[in-house]
SEFI-625015 format. One record per atom (N, C-alpha, C): residue number from 1; residue in one letter; x, z negated, y negated. Coordinates in Angstrom, 1 decimal. Example, Ala and Ser with C-alpha at 12.3 -4.5 7.8 and 13.67 -1.06 7.14 Angstrom:
<atoms>
1|A|13.2|-7.8|5.7
1|A|12.3|-7.8|4.5
1|A|13.2|-7.8|3.3
2|S|12.8|-7.1|2.2
2|S|13.7|-7.1|1.1
2|S|12.9|-7.9|0.0
</atoms>
This chain:
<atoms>
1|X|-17.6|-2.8|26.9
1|X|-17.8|-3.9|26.0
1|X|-16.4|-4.3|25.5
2|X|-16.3|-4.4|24.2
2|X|-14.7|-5.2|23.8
2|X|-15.3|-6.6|23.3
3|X|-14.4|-7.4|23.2
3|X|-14.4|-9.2|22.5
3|X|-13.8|-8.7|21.1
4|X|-14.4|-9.9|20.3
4|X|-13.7|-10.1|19.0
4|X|-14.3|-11.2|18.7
5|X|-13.2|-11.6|17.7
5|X|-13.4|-13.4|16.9
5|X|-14.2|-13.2|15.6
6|X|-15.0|-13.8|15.4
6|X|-15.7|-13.8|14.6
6|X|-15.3|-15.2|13.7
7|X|-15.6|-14.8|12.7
7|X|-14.9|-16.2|11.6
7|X|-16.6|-16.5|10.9
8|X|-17.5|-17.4|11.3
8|X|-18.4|-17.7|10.6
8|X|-18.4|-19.1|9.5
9|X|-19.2|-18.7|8.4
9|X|-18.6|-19.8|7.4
9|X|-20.2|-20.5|7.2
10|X|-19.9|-21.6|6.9
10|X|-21.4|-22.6|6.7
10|X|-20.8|-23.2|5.6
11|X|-22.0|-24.0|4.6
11|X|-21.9|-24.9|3.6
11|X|-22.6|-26.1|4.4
12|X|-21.4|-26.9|3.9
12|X|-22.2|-28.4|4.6
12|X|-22.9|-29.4|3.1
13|X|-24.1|-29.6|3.3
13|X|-24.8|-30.6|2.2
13|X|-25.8|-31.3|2.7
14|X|-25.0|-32.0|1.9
14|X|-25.6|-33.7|2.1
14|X|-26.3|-34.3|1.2
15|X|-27.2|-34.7|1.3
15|X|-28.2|-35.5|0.4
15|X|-28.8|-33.8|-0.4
16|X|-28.6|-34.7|-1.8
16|X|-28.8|-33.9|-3.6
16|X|-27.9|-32.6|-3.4
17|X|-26.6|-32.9|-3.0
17|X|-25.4|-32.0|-3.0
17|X|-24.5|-32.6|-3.8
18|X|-24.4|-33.3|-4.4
18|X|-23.6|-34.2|-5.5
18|X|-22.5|-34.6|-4.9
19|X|-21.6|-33.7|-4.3
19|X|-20.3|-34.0|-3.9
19|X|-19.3|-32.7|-3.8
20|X|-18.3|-32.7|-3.4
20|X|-17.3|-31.6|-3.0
20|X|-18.0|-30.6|-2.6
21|X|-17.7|-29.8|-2.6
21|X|-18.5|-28.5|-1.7
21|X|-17.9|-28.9|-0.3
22|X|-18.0|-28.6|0.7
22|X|-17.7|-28.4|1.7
22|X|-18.4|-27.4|2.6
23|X|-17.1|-26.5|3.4
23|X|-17.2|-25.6|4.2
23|X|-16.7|-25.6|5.8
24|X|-17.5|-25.2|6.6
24|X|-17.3|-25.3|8.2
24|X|-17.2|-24.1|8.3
25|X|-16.2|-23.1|8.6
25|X|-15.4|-22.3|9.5
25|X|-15.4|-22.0|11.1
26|X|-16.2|-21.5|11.7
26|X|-16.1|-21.6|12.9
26|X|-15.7|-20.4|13.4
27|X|-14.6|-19.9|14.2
27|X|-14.3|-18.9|15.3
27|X|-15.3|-19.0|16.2
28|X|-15.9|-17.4|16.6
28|X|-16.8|-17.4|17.6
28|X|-16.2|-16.2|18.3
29|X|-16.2|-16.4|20.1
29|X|-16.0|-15.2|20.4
29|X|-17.5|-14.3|20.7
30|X|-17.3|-13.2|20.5
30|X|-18.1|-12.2|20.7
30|X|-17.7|-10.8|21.8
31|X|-18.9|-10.7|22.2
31|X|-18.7|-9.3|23.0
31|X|-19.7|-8.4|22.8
32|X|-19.1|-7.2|22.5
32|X|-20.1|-5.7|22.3
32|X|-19.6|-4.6|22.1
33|X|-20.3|-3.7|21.8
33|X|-19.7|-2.3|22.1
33|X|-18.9|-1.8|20.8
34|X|-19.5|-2.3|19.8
34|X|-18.4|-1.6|18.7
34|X|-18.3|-3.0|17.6
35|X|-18.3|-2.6|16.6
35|X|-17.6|-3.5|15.5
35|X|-19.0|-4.2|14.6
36|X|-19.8|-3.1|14.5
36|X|-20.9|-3.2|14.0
36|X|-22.2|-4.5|14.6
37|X|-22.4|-4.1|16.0
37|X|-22.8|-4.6|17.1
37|X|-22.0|-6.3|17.2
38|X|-21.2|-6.0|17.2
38|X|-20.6|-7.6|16.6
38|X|-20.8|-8.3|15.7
39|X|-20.6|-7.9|14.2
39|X|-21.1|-8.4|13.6
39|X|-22.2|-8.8|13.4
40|X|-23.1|-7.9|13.8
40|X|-25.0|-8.5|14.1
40|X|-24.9|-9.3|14.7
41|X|-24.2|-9.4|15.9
41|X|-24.5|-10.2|17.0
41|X|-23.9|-11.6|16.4
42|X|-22.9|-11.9|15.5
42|X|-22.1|-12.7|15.2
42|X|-22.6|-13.5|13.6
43|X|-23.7|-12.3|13.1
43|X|-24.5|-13.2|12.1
43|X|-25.9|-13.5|12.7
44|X|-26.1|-13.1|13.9
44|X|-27.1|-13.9|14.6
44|X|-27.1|-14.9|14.8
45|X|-26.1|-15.3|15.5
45|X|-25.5|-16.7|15.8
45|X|-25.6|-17.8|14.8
46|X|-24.6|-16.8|13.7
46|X|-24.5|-17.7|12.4
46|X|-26.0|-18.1|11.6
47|X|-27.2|-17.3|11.4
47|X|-28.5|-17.9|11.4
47|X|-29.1|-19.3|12.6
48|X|-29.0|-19.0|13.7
48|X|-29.5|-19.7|14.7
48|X|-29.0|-21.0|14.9
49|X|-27.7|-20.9|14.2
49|X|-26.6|-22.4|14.5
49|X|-27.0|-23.1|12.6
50|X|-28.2|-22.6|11.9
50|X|-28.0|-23.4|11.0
50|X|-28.4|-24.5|11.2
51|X|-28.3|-26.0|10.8
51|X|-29.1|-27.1|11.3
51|X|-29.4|-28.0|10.1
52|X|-30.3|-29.2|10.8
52|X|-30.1|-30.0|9.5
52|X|-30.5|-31.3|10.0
53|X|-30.3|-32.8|9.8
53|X|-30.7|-34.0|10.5
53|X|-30.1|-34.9|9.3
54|X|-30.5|-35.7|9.6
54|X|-30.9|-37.3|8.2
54|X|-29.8|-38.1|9.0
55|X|-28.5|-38.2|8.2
55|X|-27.7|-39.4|8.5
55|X|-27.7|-40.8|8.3
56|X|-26.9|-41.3|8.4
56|X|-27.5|-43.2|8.7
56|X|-27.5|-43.6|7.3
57|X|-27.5|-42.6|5.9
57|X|-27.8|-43.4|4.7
57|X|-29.0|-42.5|4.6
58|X|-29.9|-42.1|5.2
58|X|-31.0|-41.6|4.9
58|X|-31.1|-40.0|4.2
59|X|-30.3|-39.4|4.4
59|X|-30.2|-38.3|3.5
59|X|-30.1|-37.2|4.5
60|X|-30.5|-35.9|3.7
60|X|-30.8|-34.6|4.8
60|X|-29.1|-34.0|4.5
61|X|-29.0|-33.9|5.9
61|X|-27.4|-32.8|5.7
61|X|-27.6|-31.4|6.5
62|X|-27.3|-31.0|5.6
62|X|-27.7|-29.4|6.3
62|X|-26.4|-28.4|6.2
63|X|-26.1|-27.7|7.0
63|X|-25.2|-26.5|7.7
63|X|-26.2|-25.7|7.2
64|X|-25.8|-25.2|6.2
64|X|-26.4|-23.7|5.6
64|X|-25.7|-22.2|6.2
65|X|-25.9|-21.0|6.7
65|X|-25.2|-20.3|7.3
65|X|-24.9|-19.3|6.1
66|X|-23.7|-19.2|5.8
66|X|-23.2|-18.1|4.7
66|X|-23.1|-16.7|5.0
67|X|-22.1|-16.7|6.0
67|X|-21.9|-14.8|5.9
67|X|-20.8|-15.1|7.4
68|X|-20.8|-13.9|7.8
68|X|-19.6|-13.6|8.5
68|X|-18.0|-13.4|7.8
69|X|-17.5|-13.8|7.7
69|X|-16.6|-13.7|6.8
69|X|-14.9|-12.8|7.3
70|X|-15.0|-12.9|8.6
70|X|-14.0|-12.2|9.5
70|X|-14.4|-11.6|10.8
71|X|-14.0|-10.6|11.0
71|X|-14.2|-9.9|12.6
71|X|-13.0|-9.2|12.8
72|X|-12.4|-9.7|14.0
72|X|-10.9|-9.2|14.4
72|X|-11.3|-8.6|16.3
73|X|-11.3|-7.4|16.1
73|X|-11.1|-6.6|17.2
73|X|-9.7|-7.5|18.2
74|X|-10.4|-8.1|19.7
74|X|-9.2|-8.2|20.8
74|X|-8.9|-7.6|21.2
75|X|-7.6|-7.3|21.3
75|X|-7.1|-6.2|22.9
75|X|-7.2|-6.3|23.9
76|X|-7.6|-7.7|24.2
76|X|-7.9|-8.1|26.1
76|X|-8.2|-9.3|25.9
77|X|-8.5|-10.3|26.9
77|X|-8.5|-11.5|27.4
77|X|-7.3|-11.6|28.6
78|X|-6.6|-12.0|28.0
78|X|-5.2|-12.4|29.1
78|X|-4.6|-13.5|28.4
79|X|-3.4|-14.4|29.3
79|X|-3.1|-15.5|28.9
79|X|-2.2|-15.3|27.6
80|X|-2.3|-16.2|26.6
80|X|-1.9|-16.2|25.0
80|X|-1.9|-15.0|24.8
81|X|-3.7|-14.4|24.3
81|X|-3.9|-13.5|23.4
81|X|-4.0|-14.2|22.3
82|X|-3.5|-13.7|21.1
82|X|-3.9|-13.9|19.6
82|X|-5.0|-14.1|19.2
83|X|-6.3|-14.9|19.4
83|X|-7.3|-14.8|18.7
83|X|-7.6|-14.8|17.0
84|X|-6.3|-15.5|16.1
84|X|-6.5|-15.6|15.1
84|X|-5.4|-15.8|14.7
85|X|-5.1|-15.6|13.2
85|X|-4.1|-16.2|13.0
85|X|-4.7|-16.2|10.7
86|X|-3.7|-17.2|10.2
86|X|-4.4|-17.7|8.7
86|X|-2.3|-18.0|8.2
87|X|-2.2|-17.1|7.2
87|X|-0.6|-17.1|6.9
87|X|-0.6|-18.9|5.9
88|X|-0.4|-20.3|5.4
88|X|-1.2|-20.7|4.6
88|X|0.7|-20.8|4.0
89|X|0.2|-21.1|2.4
89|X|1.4|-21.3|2.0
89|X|1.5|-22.8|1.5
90|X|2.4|-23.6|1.3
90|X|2.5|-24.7|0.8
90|X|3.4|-25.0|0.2
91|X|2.9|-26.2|-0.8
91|X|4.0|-26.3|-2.2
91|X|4.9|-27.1|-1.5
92|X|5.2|-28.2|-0.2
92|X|5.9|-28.9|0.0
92|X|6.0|-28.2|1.4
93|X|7.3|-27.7|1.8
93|X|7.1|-27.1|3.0
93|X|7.0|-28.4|4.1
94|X|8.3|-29.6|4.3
94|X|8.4|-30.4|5.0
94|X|7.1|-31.2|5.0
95|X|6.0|-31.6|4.4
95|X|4.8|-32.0|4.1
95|X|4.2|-31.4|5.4
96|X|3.9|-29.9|5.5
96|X|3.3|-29.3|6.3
96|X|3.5|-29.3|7.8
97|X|5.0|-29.0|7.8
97|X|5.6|-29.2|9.0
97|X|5.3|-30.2|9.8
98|X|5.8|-31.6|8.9
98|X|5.2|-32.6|9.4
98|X|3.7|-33.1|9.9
99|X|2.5|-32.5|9.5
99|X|1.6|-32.3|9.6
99|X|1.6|-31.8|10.8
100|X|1.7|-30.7|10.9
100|X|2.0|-29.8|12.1
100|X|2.2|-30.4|13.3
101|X|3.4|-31.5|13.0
101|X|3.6|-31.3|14.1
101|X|3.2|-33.5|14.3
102|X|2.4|-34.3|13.4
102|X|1.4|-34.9|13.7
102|X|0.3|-34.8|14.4
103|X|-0.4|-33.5|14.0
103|X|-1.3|-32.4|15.0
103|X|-1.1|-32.6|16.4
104|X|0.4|-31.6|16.5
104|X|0.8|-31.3|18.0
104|X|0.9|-33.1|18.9
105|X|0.9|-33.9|18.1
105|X|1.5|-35.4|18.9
105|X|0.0|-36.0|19.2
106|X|-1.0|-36.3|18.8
106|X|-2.2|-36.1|18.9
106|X|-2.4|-35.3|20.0
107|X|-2.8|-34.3|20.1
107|X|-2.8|-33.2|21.2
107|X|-2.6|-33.8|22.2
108|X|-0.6|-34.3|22.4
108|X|-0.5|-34.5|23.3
108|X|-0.5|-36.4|23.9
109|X|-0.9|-36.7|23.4
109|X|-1.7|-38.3|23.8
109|X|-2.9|-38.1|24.6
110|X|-3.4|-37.1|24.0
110|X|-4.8|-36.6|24.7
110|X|-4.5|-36.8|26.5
111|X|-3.0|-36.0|26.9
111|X|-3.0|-35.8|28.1
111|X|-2.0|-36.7|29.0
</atoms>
């Protein structure tokens, strides 16, 4: 059996739909014997996790399940394997940095 990350993508809608689009991204790990077998196994998921429930203004929000959108073969499970990685570019670099490293300070309040 090998692992691999699976990148599943949802549309999130709310009410009518009459807003932004919005998209949920989820990394899933998977295990199976080839590449193929993962991805079934990984748009299974992505069917079975679609959902849907009425928020406090009365309206249906539904996780629609789109597609698998990534599958990245692991080389092991050992400490800091790579599960993913997203290059992103940005018009303001110090913007992002800073973000970044808002993120990381968060995190660490946690503990």
């Amino acid at each position: 059996m090998n692992w691999y990350v699976a990148k599943l993508v949802f549309r999130v809608i709310s009410g009518n739909g009459d807003h932004n689009a919005q998209f949920d991204e989820q990394l899933r790990l998977i295990n199976a014997d080839n590449e193929i077998e993962a991805y079934e196994k990984a748009s299974t998921i992505g069917h079975a996790n679609q959902d849907s429930f009425i928020n406090v203004k009365k309206q249906t929000v539904k996780w629609q399940f789109i597609d698998v959108a990534e599958l990245n073969a692991l080389s092991g499970l050992t400490d800091g394997t790579e599960l993913y990685y997203n290059i992103h570019e940005a018009t303001d670099p110090d913007l992002y940095i800073a973000w970044a490293h808002h993120k990381s300070a968060l995190l660490g309040a946690k503990n």
